[in-house]
Wavefront OBJ file of the C-alpha trace (Angstrom):
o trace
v 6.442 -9.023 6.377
v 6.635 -5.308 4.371
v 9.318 -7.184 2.043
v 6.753 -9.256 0.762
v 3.947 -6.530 0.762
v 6.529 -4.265 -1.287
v 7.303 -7.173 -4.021
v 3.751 -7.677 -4.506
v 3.371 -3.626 -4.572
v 5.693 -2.850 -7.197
v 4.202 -4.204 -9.915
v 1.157 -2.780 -9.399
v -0.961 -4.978 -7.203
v -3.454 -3.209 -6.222
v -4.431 -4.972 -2.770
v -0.363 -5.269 -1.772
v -0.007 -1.168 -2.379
v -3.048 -0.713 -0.035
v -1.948 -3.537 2.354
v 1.697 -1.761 2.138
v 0.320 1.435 2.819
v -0.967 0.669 6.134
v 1.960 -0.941 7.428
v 3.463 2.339 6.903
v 0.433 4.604 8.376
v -0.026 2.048 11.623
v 3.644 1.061 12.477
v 3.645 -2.582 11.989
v 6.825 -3.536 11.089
v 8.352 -0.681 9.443
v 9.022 3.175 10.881
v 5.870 5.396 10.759
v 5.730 7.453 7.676
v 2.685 9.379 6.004
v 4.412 10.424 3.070
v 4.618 6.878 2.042
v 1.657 5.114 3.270
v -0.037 8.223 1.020
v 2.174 7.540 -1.897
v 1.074 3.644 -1.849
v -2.551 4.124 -0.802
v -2.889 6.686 -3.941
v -1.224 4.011 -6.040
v -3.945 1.410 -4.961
v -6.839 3.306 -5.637
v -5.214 4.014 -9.272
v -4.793 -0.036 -9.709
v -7.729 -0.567 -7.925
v -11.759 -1.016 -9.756
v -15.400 -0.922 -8.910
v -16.165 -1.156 -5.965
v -12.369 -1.747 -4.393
v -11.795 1.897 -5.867
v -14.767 3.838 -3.608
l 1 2 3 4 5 6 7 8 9 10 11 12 13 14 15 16 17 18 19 20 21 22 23 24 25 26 27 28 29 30 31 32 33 34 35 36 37 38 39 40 41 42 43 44 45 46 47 48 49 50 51 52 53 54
């Protein structure tokens, strides 16, 4: 499942960064790591607008 999240991620997709992110903060499928889920989550809110963004 990440593999897919991370293809959609790179080229900045907002909602696949954020949706990346948790997997990485929560466990699910991949090894826990905060640096990373921090690194995609600030990446999403950069992509993201309006409303998304708050």
């Amino acid at each position: 499942m990440w593999q897919w999240y991370e293809t959609a991620a790179m080229p900045g997709h907002a909602i696949g960064q954020y949706n990346l992110a948790k997997l990485y903060y929560t466990e699910l499928d991949v090894p826990q790591d905060n640096v990373r889920a921090y690194m995609w989550v600030n990446l999403a809110a950069v992509h993201m607008t309006g409303d998304e963004q708050k």
